[in-house]
TORBASE-375359 format. One line per 3 residues: number of its first residue (from 1); their letters; for each residue z, y, x of N, C-alpha, C, O. Coordinates in nm, 4 decimals. Example, Ala and Ser with C-alpha at 12.3 -4.5 7.8 and 13.67 -1.06 7.14 Angstrom:
2
1> AS> 0.7800:-0.5690:1.3190:0.7800:-0.4500:1.2300:0.7800:-0.3300:1.3200:0.8465:-0.3319:1.4236; 0.7080:-0.2250:1.2850:0.7140:-0.1060:1.3670:0.7870:0.0030:1.2900:0.8039:0.1138:1.3409
# end
This chain:
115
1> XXX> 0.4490:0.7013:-1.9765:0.3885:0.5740:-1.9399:0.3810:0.5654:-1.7876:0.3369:0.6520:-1.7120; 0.4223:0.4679:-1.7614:0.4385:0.4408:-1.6197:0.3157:0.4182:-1.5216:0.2559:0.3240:-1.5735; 0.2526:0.4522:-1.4167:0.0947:0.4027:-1.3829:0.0902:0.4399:-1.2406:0.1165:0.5540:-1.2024
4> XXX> 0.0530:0.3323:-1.1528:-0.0042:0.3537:-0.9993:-0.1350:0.3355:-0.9834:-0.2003:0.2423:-1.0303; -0.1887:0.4559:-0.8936:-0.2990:0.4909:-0.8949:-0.3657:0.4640:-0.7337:-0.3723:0.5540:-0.6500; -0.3963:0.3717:-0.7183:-0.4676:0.3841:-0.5517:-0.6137:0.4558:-0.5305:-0.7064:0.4647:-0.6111
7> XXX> -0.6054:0.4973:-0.4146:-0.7455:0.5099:-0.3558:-0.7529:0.5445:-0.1433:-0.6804:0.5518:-0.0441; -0.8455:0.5507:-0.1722:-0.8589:0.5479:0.0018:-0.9345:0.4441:0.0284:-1.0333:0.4676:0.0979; -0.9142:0.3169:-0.0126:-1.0301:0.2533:-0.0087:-1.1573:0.2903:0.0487:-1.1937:0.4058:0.0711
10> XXX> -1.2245:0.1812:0.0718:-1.3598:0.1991:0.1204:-1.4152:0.0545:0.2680:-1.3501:-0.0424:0.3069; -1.5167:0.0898:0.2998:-1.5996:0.0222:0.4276:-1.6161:0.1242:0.5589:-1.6871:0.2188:0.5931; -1.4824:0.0282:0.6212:-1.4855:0.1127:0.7644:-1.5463:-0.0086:0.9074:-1.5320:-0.1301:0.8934
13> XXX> -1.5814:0.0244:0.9767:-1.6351:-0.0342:1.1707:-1.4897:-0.1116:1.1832:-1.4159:-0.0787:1.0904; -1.4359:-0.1966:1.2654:-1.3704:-0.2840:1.3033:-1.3502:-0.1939:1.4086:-1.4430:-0.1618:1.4828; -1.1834:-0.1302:1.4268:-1.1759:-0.0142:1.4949:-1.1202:0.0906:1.4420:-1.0344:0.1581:1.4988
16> XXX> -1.1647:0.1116:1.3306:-1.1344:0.2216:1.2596:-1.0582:0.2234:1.1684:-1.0042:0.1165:1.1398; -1.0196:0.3665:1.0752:-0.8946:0.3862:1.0221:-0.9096:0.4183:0.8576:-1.0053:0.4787:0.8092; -0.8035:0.3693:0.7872:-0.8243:0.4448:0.6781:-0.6864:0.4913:0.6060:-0.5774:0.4425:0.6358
19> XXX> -0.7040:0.5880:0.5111:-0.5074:0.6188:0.4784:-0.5577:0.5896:0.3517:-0.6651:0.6277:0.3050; -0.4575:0.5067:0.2894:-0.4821:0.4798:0.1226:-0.3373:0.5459:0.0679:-0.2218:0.5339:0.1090; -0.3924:0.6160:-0.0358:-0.2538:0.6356:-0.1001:-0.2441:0.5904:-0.2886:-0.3218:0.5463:-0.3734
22> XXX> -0.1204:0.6277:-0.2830:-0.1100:0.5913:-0.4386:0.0004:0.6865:-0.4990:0.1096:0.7205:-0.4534; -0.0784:0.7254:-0.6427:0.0093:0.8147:-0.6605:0.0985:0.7522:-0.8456:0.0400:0.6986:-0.9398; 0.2354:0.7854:-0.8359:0.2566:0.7332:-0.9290:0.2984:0.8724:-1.0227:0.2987:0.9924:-0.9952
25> XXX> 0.3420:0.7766:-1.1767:0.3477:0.9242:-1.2844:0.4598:0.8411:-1.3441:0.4976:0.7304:-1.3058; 0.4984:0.9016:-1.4277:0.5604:0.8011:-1.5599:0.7157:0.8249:-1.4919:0.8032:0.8691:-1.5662; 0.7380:0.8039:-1.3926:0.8576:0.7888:-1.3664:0.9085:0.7744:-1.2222:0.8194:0.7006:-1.1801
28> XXX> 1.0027:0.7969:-1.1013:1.0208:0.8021:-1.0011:1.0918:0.6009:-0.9678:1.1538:0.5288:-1.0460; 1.0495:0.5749:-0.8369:1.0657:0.4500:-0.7822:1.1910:0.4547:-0.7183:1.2385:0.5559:-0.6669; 1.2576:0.3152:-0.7234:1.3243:0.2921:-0.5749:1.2892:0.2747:-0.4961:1.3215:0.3383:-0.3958
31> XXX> 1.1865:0.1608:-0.4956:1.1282:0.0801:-0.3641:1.0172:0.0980:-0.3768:0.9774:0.0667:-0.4889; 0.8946:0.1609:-0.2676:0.7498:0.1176:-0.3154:0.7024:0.0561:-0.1619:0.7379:0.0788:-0.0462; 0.5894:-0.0458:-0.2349:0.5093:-0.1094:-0.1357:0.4022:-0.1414:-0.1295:0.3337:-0.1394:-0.2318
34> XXX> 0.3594:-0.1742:-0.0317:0.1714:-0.2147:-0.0492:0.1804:-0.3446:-0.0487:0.2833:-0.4008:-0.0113; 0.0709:-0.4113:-0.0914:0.0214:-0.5449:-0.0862:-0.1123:-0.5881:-0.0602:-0.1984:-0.5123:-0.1048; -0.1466:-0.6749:-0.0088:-0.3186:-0.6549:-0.0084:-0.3069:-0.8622:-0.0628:-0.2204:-0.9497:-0.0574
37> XXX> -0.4715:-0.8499:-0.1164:-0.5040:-0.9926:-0.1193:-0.6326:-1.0031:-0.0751:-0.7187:-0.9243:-0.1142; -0.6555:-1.0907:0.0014:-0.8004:-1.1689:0.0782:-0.8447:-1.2313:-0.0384:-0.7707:-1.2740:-0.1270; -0.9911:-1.2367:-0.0369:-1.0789:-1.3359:-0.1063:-1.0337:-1.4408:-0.0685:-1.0277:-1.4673:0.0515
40> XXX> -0.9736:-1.5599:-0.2048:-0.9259:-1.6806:-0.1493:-0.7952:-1.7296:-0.0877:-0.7536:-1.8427:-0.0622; -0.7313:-1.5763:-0.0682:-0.5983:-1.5876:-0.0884:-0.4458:-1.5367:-0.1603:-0.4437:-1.4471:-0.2447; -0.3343:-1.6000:-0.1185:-0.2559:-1.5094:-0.1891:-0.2354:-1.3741:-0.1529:-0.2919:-1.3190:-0.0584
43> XXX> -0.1225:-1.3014:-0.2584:-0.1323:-1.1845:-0.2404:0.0040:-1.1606:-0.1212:0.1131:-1.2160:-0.1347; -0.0207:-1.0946:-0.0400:0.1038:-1.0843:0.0648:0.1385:-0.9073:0.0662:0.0747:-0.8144:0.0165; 0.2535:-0.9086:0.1371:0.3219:-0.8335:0.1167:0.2790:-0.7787:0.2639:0.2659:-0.8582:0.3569
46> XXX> 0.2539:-0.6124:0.2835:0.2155:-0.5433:0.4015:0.3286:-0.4480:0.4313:0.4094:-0.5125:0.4980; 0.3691:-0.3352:0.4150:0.5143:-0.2863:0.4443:0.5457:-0.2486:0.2766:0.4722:-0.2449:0.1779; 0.7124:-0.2194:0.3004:0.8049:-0.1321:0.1931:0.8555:-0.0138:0.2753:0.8532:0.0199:0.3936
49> XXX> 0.9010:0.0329:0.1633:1.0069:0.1757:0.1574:1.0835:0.1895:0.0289:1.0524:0.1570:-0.0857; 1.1916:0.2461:0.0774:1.2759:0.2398:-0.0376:1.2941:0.4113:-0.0446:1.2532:0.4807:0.0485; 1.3461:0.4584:-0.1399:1.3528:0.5746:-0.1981:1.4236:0.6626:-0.0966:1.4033:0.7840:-0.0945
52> XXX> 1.5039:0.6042:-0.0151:1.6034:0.6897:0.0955:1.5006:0.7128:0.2485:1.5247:0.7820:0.3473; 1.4065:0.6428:0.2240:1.2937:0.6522:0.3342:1.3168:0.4990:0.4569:1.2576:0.4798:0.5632; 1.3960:0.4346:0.4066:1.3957:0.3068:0.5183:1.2288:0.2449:0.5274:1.1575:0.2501:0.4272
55> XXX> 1.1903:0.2011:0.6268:1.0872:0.1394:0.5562:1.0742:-0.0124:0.6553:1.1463:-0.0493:0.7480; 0.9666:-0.0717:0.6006:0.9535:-0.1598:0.6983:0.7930:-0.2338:0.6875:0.7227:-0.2469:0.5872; 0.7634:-0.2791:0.8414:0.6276:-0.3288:0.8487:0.6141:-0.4616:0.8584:0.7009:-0.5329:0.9088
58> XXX> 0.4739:-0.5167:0.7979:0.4938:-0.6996:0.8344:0.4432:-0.7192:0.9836:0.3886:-0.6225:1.0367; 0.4572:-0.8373:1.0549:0.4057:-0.8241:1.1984:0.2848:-0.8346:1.2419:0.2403:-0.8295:1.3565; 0.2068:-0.8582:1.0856:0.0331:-0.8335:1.1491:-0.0393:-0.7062:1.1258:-0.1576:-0.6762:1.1417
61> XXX> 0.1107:-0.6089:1.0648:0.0570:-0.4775:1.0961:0.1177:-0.4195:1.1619:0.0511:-0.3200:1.1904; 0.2292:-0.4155:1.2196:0.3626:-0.4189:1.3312:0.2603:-0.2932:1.4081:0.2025:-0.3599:1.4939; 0.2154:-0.1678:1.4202:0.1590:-0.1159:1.5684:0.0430:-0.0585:1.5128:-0.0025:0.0387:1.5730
64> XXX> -0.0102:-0.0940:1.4192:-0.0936:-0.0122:1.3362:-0.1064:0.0311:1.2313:-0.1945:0.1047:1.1868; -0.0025:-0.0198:1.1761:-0.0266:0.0237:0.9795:0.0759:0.1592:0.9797:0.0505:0.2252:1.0804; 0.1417:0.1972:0.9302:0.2395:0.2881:0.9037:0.2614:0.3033:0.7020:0.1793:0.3041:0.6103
67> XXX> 0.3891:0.3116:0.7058:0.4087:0.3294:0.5373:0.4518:0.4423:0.5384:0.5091:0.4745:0.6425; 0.4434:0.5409:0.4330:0.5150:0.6686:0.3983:0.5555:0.7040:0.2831:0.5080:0.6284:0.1983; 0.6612:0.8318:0.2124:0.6350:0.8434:0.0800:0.6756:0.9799:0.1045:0.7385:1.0264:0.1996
70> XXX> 0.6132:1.0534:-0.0310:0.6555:1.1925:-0.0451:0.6937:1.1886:-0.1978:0.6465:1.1593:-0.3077; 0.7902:1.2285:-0.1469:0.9439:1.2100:-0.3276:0.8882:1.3080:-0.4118:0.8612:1.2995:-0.5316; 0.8754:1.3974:-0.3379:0.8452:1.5341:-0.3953:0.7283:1.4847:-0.5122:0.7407:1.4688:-0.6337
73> XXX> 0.6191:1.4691:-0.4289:0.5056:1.4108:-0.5121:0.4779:1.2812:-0.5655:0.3767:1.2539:-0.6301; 0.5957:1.1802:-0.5290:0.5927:1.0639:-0.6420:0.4786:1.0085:-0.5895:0.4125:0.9501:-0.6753; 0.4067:1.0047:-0.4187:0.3117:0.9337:-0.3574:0.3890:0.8328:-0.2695:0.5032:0.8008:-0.2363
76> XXX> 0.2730:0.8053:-0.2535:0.2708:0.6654:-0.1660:0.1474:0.6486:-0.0201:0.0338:0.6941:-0.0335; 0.1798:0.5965:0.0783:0.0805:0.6304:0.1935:0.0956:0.5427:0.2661:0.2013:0.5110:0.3206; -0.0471:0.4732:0.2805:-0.0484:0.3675:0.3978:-0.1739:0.4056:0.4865:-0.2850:0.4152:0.4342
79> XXX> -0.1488:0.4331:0.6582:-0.2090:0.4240:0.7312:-0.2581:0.3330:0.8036:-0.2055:0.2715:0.8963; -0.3870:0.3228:0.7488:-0.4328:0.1532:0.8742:-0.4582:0.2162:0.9756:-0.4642:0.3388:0.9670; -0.4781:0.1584:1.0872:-0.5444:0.2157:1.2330:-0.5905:0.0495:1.3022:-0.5440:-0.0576:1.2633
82> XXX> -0.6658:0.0635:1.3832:-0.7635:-0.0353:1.4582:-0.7478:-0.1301:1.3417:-0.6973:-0.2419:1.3319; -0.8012:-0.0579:1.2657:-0.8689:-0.2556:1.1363:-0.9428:-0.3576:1.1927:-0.9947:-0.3428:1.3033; -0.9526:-0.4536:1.1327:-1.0791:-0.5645:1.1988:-1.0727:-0.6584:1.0798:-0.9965:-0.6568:0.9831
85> XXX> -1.1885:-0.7542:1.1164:-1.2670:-0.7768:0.9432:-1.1440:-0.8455:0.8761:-1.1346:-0.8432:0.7534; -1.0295:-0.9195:0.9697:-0.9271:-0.9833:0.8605:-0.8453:-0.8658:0.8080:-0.7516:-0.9041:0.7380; -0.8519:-0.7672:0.8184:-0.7848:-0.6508:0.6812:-0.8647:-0.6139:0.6051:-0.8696:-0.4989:0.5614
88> XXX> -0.9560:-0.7229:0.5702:-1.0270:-0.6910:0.4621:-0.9538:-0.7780:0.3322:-0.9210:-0.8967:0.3328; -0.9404:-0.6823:0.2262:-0.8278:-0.6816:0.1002:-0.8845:-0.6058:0.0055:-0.9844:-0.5341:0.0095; -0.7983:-0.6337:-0.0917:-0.7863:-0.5400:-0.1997:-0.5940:-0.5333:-0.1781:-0.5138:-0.6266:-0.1806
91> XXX> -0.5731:-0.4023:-0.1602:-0.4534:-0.2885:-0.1151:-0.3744:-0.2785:-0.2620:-0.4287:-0.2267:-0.3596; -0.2726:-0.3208:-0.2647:-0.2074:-0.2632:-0.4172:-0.0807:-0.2115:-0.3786:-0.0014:-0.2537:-0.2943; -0.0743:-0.1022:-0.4627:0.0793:-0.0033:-0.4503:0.1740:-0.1309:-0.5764:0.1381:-0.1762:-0.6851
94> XXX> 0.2806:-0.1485:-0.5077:0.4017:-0.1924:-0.6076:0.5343:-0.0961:-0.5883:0.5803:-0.0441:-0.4866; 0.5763:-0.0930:-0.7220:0.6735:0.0441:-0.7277:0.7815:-0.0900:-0.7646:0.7536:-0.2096:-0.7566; 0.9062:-0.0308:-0.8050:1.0260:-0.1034:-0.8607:1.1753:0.0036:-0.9058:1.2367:0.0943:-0.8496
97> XXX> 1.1814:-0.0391:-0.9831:1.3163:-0.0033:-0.9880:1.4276:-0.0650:-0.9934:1.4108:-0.1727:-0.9363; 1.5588:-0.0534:-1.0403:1.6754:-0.1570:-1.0413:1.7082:-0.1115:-1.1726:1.7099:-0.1987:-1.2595; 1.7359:0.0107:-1.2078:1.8013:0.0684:-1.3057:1.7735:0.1355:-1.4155:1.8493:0.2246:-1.4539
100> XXX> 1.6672:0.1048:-1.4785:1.6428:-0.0107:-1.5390:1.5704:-0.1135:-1.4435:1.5196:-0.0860:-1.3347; 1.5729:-0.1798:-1.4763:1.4992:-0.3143:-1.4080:1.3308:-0.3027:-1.4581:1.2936:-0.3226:-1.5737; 1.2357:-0.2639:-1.3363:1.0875:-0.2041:-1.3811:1.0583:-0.2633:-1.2399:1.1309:-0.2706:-1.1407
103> XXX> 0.9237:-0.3054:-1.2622:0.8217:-0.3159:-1.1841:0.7296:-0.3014:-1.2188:0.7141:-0.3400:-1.3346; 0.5776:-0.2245:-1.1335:0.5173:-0.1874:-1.1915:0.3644:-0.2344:-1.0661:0.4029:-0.2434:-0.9495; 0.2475:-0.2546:-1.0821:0.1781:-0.2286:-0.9933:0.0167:-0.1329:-1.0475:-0.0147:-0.0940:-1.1599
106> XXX> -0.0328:-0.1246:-0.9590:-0.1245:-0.0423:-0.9569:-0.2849:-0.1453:-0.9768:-0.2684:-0.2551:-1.0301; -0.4185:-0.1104:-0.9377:-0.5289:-0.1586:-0.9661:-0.5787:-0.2087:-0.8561:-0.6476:-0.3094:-0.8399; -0.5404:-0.1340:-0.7839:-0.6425:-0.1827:-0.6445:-0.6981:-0.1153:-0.6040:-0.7701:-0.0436:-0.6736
109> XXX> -0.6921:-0.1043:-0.4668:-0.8507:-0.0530:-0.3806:-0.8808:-0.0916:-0.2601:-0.8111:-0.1054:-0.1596; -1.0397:-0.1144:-0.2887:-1.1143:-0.2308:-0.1764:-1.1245:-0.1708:-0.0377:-1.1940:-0.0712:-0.0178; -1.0302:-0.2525:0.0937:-1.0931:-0.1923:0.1902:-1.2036:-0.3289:0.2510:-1.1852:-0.4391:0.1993
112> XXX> -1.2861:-0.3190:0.3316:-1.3720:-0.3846:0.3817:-1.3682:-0.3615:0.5077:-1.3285:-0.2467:0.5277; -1.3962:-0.4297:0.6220:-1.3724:-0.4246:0.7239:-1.4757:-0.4592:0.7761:-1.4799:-0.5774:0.7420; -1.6513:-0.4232:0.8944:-1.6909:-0.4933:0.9281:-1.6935:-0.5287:1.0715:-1.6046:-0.4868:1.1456
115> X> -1.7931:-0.6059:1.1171:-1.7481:-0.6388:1.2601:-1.8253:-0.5083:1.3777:-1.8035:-0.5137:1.4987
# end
């Protein structure tokens, strides 16, 4: 059974850092990515990586976020650095495959940001 697992989450100072990871089971990814959604909004897309290690960042995390993965362990890793209250989300790991054709996402975890 296929399943992404986040955590790292939490309530950090406007400034500060947090690493969320996600760990998956069930089966190995091509592509994995984070996503976060705001109270009240849609869900947007924060960086990818694909299985060969390309990755890429969106430009309102361009300088502070960082994406990672470790194959080995079928994780997933996002580094925030200088947060402030608009990265406040709920963070979701999305996995994918092609071959079979799978997508999969995870539950969530709350970061909070205050001022």
């Amino acid at each position: 059974q296929v399943q992404l697992v986040e955590s790292g989450g939490g309530l950090v100072q406007a400034g500060g850092s947090l690493r969320l990871s996600c760990a998956a089971s069930g089966r190995t990814f091509d592509d994995m990515d984070w996503y976060r959604q705001a109270p009240g909004k849609q869900r947007e897309l924060v960086a990818t990586t694909t299985r060969g290690g390309t990755t890429n960042v969106v430009d309102f995390a361009m300088c502070r976020f960082t994406i990672s993965r470790d194959n080995a362990k079928n994780m997933l890793y996002l580094q925030t650095n200088h947060l402030n209250p608009a990265d406040t989300a709920v963070y979701y790991c999305h996995a994918a495959t092609k071959y079979p054709l799978l997508d999969s996402w995870g539950q969530g975890t709350q970061v909070t940001v205050t001022p």
